[in-house]
C-alpha atoms as one frame of an Amber mdcrd trajectory, in Angstrom:
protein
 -15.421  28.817 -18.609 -15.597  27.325 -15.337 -18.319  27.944 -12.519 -17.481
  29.936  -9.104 -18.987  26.868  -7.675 -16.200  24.601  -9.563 -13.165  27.248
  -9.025 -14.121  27.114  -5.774 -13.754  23.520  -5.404 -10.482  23.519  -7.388
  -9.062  26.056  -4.712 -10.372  23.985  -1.662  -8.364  20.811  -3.303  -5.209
  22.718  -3.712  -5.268  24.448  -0.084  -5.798  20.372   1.116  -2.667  19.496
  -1.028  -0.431  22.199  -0.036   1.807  19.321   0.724   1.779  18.039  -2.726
   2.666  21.162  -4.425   5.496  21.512  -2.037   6.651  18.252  -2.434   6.570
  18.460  -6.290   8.006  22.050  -6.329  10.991  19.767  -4.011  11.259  17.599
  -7.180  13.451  18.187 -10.463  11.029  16.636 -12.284   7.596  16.817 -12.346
   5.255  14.202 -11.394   3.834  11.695 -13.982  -0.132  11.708 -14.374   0.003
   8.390 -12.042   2.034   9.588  -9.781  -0.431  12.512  -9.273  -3.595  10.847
  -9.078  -1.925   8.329  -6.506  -0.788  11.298  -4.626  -3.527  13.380  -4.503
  -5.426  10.373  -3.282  -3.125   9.525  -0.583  -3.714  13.152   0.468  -7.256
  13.165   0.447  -6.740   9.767   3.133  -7.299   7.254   0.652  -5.359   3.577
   0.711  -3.506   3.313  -2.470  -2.544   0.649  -4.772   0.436   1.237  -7.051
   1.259  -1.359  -9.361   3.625  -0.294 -12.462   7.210  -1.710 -13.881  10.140
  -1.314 -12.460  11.659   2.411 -12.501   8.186   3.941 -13.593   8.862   5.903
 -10.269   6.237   4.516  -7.952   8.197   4.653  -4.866   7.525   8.328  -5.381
   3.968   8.026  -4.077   5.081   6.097  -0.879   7.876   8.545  -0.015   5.275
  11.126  -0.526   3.013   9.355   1.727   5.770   9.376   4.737   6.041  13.314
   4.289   2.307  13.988   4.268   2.152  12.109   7.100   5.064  13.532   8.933
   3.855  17.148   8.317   0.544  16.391   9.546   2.100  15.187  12.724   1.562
  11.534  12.404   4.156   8.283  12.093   4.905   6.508   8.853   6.230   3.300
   8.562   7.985   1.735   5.730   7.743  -1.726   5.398   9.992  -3.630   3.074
  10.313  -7.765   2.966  14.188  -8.137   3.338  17.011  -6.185   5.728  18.616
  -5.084   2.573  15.987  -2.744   1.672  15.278  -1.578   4.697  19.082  -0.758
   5.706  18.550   1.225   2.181  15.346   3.100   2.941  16.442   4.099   6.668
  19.863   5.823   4.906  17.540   7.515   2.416  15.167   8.951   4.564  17.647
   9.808   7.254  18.977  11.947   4.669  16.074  14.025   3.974  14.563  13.907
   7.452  17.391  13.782   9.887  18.716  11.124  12.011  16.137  12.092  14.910
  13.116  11.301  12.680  13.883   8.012  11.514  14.437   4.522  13.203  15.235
   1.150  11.977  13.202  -2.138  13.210  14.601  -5.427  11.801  15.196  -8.935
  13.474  18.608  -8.273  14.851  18.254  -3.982  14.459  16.433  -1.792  16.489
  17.853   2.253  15.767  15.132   4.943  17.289  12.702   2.209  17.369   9.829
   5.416  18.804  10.622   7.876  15.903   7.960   9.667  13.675   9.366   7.798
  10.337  10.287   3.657  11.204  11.574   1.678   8.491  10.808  -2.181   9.545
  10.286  -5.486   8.090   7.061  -6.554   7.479   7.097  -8.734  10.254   8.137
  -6.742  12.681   4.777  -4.702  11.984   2.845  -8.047  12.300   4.502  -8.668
  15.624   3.939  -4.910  16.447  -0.529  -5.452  15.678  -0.319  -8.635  17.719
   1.625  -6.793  20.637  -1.190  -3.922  20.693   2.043  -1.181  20.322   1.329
   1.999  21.512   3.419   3.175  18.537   0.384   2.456  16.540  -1.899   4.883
  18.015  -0.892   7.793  15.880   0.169   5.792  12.715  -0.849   7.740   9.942
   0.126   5.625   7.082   2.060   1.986   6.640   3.758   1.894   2.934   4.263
  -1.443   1.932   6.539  -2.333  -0.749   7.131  -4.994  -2.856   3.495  -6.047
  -1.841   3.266  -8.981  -4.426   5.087 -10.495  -1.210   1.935 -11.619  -0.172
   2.187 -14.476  -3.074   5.038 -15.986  -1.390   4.087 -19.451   0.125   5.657
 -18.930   3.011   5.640 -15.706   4.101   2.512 -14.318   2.126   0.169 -14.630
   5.480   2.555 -11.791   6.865   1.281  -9.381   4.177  -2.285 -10.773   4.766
  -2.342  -9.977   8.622  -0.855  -6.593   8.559  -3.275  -5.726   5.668  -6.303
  -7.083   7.251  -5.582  -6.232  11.345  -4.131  -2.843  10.805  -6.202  -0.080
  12.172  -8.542   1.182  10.096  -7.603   4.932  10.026  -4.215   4.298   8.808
  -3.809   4.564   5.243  -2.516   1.543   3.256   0.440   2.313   0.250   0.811
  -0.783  -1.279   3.445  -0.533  -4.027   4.407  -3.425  -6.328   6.196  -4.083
  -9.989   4.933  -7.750  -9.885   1.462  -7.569  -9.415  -0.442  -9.504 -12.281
  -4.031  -9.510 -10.865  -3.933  -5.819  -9.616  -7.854  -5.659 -10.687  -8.301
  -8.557  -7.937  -5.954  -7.091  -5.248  -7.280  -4.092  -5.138 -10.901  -5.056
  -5.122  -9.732  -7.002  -2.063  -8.116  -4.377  -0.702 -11.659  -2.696  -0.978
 -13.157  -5.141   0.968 -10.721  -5.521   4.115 -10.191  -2.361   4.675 -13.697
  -0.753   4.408 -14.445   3.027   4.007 -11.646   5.088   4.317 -11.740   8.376
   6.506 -12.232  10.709   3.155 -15.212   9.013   1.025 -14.005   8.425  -2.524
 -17.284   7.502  -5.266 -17.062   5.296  -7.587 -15.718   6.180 -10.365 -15.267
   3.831 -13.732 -11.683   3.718 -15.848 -10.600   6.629 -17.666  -7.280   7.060
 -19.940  -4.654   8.751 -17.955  -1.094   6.824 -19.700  -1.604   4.116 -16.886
  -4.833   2.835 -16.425  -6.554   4.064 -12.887  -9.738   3.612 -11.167 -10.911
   4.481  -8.248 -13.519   2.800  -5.936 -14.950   3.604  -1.937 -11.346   4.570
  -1.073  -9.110   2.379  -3.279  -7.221   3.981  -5.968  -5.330   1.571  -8.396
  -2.493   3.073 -10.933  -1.444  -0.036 -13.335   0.531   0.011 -16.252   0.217
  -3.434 -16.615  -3.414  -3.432 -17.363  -4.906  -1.796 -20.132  -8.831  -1.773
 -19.069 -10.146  -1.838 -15.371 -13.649  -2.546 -14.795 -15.266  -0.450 -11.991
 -14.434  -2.077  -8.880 -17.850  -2.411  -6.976 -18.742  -2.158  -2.701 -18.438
  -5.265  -1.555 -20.614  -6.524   1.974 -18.280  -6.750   4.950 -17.248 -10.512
   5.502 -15.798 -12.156   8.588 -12.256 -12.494   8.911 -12.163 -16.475   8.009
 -14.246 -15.407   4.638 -11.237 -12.770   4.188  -8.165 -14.678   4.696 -10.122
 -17.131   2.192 -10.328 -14.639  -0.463  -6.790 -13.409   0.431  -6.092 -16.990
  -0.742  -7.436 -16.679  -4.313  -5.083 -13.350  -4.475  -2.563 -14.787  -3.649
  -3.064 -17.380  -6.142  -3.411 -14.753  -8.780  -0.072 -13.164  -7.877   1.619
 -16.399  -8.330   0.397 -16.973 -12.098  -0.247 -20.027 -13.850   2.850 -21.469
 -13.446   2.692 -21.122  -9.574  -1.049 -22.459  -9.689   0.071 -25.585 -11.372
   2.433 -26.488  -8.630  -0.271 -25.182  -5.846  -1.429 -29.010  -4.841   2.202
 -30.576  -5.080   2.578 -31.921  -1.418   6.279 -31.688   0.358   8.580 -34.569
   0.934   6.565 -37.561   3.213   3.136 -36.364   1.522   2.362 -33.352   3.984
   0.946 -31.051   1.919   2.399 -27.282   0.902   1.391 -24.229   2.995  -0.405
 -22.615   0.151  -2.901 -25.653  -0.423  -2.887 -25.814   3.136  -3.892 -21.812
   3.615  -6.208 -22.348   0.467  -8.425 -24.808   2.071
């Protein structure tokens, strides 16, 4: 039998995540134990990393993150790395939210660019932090898909930026089928973005189908790991020490394969832009 003390607690949590249970009850399934815990974190104001195969149903969290945000009275955005996606994402939430809550950003697109819900490129949210937008003052959370992105030797420094520059208050939903070194990302993550507005303790891995753990703010759901060790508080770091560590991510998400090829130099001996961003 449980304590007043404890059922009070459990009634506090589910009055914080009204949102939840509606947006389950919404659902004609119900959620998966990862899905859940990712939720309930993201409602408590906690970045998130979701990393699990594809059709596990992990977009689930980030669309959930858009509505808790939305209800609360705060934007979302909803970064993807290609126009595709995003033309894809902007039709689905249109459809649950209406045409007058959702805009489009892209490099040639720009539909309700000042709505509550924006679906954008990733870059376009880079360009947005450098700019100083005033769109950004009342972001509640960024959802960025296909995260692993921030591998790519080219365009990975986008994913760095945003992750490291955006504001601080605005919860992170990082979503990814790809993501090999999730124990490394998110203890990264950890770092950069520092305490979140809700504290989170420390808590070590526990058996819930995928693996999760949970650390200062971070919550990581992986199916692709079987153990996670507890991910511990880092000391803040300067930005140059960040981007550097961002640069041994990276080189996890790649793999061995991508590691190998990491010093090959371009035609006329200049060398790549991942050795040159790893130096």
């Amino acid at each position: 039998m449980t304590s007043p003390a404890e059922r009070f607690a459990a009634a506090r949590a589910r009055s914080q995540r009204s949102d939840l249970s509606n947006f389950e009850s919404s659902l004609s399934f119900p959620l998966d134990r990862f899905q859940r815990e990712a939720c309930e974190a993201v409602a408590d104001g906690h970045s998130v990393l979701v990393a699990a195969p594809t059709g596990a149903g992990k977009t689930l969290v980030g669309e959930f993150a858009v509505r808790h945000a939305f209800e609360r009275g705060e934007k979302a955005f909803y970064t993807t790395p290609i126009k595709a996606l995003s033309n894809q994402k902007f039709n689905d939430l249109r459809r649950t939210y209406g045409t007058e809550n959702v805009g489009l950003l892209t490099g040639d697109t720009s539909i309700n660019a000042h709505a509550p819900i924006v679906v954008m490129t990733t870059e376009v949210l880079r360009n947005m932090i450098y700019a100083g937008s005033r769109d950004l003052d009342n972001l509640g959370a960024v959802v960025l898909d296909e995260v692993h992105y921030l591998a790519d030797r080219f365009r990975g420094s986008v994913w760095e930026e945003v992750i490291i520059h955006l504001g601080q208050r605005t919860a992170l939903i990082c979503l990814s089928a790809t993501v090999s070194n999730a124990e490394e990302f998110g203890a990264w993550l950890t770092e950069v973005r520092g305490t979140p507005r809700s504290s989170c303790p420390s808590i070590g891995p526990f058996p819930c189908g995928p693996t999760c753990s949970c650390a200062r703010g971070s919550l990581i759901c992986t199916r692709l790991a079987s153990t996670l060790r507890t991910l511990a508080p880092t000391p803040a770091s300067t930005p140059s020490l960040r981007r550097s560590r961002a640069a041994r991510v990276r080189g996890g998400l790649r793999g061995p394969r991508s590691q190998a090829h990491q010093g090959r130099t371009q035609a006329g001996g200049a060398p790549c832009a991942s050795a040159v961003r790893g130096r």
